[in-house]
C-alpha positions as CSV (number, residue, x, y, z in Angstrom):
1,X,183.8,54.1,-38.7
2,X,186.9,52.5,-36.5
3,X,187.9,49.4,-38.3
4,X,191.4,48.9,-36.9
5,X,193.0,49.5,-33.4
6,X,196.5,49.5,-32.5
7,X,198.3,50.3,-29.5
8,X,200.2,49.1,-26.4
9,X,197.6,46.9,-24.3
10,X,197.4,48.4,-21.4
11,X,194.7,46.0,-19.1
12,X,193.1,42.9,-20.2
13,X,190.1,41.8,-18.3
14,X,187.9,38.4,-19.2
15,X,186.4,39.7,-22.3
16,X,187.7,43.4,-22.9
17,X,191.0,44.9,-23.6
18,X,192.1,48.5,-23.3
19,X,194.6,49.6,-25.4
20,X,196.1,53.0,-25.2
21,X,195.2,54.6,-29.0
22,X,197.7,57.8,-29.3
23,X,196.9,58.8,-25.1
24,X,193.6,57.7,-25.4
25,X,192.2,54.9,-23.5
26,X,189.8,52.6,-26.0
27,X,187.9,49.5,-24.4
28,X,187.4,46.8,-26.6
29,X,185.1,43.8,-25.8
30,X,186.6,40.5,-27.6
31,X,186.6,37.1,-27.4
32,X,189.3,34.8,-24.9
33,X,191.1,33.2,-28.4
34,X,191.5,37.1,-29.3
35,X,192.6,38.3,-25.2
36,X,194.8,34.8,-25.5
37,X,197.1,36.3,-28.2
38,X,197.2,39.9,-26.6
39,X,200.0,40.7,-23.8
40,X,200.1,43.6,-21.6
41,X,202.9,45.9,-22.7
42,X,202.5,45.0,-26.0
43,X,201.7,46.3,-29.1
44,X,198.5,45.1,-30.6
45,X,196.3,45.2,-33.7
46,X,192.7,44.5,-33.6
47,X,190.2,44.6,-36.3
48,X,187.2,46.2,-34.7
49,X,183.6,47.2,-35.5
50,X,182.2,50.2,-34.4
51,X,178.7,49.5,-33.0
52,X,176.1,52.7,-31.7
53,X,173.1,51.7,-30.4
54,X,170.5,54.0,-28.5
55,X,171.9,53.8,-25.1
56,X,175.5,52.8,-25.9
57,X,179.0,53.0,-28.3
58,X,181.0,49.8,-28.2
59,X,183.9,48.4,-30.3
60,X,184.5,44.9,-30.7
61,X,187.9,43.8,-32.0
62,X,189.0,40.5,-33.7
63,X,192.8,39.3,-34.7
64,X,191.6,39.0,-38.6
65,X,189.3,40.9,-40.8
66,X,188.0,38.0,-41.6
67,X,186.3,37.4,-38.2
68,X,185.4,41.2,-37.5
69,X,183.8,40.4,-41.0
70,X,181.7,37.6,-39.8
71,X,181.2,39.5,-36.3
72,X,179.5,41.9,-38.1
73,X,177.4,39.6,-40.8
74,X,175.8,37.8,-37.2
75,X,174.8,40.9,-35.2
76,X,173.3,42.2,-38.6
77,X,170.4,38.8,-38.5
78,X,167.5,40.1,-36.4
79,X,167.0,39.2,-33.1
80,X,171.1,38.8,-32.9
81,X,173.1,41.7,-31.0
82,X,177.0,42.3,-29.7
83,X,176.6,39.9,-27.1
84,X,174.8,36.8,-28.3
85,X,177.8,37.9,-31.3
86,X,180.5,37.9,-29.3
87,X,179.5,34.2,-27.8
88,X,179.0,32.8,-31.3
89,X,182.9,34.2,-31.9
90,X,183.4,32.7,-28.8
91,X,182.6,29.3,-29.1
92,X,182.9,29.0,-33.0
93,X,186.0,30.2,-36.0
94,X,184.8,31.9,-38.4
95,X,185.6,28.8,-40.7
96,X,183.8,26.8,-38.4
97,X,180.7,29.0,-38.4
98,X,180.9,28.8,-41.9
99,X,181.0,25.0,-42.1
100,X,177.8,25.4,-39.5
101,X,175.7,27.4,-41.8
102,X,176.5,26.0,-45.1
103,X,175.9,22.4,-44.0
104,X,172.4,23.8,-42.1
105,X,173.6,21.9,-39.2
106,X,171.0,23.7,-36.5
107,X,172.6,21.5,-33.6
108,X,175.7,22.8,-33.8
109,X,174.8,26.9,-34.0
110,X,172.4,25.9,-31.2
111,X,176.0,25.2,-29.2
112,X,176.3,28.8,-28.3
113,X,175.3,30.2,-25.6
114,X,171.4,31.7,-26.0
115,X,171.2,30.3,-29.6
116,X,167.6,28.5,-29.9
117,X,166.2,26.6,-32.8
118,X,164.5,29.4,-34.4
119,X,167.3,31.8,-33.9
120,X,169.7,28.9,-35.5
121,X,167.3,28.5,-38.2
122,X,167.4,32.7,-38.9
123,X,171.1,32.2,-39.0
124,X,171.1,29.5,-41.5
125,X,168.2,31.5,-43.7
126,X,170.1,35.3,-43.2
127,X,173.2,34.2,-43.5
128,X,173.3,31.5,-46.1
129,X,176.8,31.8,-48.2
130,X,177.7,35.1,-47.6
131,X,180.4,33.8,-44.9
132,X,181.9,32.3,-48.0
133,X,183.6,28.9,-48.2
134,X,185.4,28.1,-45.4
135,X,189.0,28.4,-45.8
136,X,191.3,25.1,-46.8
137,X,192.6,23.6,-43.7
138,X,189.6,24.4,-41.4
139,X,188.4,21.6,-39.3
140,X,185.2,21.2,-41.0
141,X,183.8,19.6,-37.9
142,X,181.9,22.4,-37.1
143,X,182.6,21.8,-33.5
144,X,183.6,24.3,-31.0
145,X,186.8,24.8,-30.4
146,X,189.2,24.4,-27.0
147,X,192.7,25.3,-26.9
148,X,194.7,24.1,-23.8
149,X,197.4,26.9,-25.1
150,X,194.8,29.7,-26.1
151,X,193.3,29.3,-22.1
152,X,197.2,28.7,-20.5
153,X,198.2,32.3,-22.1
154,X,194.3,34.0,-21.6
155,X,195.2,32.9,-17.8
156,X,198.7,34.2,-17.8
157,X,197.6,37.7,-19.6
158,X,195.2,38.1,-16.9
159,X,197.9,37.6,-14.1
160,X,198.5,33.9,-13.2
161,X,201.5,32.5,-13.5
162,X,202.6,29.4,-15.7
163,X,202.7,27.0,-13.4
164,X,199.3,28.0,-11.7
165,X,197.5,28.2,-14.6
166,X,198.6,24.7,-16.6
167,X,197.8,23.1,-12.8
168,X,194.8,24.5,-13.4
169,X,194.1,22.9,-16.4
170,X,195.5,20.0,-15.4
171,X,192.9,19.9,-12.0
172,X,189.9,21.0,-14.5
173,X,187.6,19.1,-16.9
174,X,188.4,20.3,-20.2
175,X,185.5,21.9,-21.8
176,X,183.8,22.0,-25.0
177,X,184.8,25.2,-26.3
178,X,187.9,27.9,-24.7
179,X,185.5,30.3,-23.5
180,X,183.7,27.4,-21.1
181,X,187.4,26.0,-20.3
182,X,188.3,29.5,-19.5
183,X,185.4,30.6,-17.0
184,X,185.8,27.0,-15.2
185,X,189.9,27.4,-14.7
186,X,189.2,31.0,-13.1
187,X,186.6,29.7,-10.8
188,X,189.1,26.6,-10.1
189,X,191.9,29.6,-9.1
190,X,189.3,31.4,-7.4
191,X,188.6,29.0,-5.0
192,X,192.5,27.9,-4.9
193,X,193.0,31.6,-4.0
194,X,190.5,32.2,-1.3
C-alpha cells in the first residue's frame, strides 16, 4: 500500500499533481485546496491512498491523514467511488463532512456534485461516527467551503500570474465552494486569453 508521497512537484494540472518519487514520475489526482498549497519546484508531501480497481491503479493524495482517512471511509459506502470521493473532498473538510453526517443533515451532503437523497442517506447510515467528532475550531456550518486565497494560489500554480488571477476573482461571482470558484475563474481567463 502507498500511503505517503513526497517529492519535488514537477506539473500540476486542475485536479492531479505529478511529483517526481526518487526518478519516477507518480500522478496523483487531488482536490484544488490540496493543488492550492503545492508549488512546482517544490518539495511536497501528500498522504495518498492506493486504489486498484479492474481496469485501473490510481492514487489520490491529501495534505493530512486525516482527510486521506475520510477519503478512504467515502469511497468504501457502496455506490461511492474515487470520483464522486474526490468531489465530496472537494466541496467539503473533513470536519465539515463530519458535522454533515453526525447532524444527518441530507441537504448539505446533497451539495456535492452527483450526491442524491438516497446516496446522502447511505452516507449518513454507512458512515455514521466513524469520521469521529469534528475537530475544535471547525466551522460547524457544514457548508462548503471557498477560499479567495486557496483559488488565487491554485491559479498561480497552474501558471497565472498574481495580478491576473486576483482580477479574476475580482471580475467573477464568488462561488459556493473553491472547486466551483475555481472552474469559473479559469473559464473567465480562458475567454480573457482567447
Amino acid at each position: 500500500m502507498i500511503s505517503l508521497l513526497q517529492g519535488e512537484v514537477l506539473q500540476k494540472g486542475l485536479d492531479f499533481v505529478l511529483v517526481n518519487v526518487s526518478g519516477f514520475g507518480v500522478k496523483c489526482w487531488t482536490t484544488p485546496t490540496c493543488l492550492g498549497g503545492l508549488h512546482e519546484g517544490q518539495t511536497a508531501t501528500l498522504h495518498t491512498e492506493l486504489v486498484i480497481r479492474q481496469d485501473a491503479i490510481a492514487i489520490y493524495g491529501f495534505s493530512s491523514p486525516r482527510d486521506r482517512d475520510t477519503f478512504a471511509l467515502l469511497i468504501g459506502i457502496t455506490g461511492i467511488g474515487p470520483k464522486l470521493g474526490l468531489a465530496a473532498m472537494s466541496v467539503y473538510s473533513s470536519d465539515d463532512l463530519a458535522m454533515a453526517v453526525a447532524d444527518k443533515n441530507e441537504a448539505a451532503l446533497q451539495r456535492i456534485p452527483g450526491v442524491g437523497k438516497k446516496t446522502a442517506q447511505r452516507m449518513i447510515m454507512e458512515i455514521g461516527d466513524k469520521l469521529g467528532k469534528p475537530v475544535p475550531g471547525a466551522t460547524g456550518s457544514a457548508q462548503p467551503h471557498t477560499s479567495s486565497q486557496e483559488v488565487e494560489d491554485a491559479l498561480v500554480s497552474l501558471g497565472w500570474s498574481t495580478q491576473q488571477a486576483r482580477s479574476a476573482l475580482d471580475d467573477i461571482e464568488i462561488g459556493p465552494d473553491t472547486s466551483t470558484t475555481l472552474r469559473t475563474a479559469l473559464q473567465y481567463l480562458g475567454r480573457a486569453r482567447g
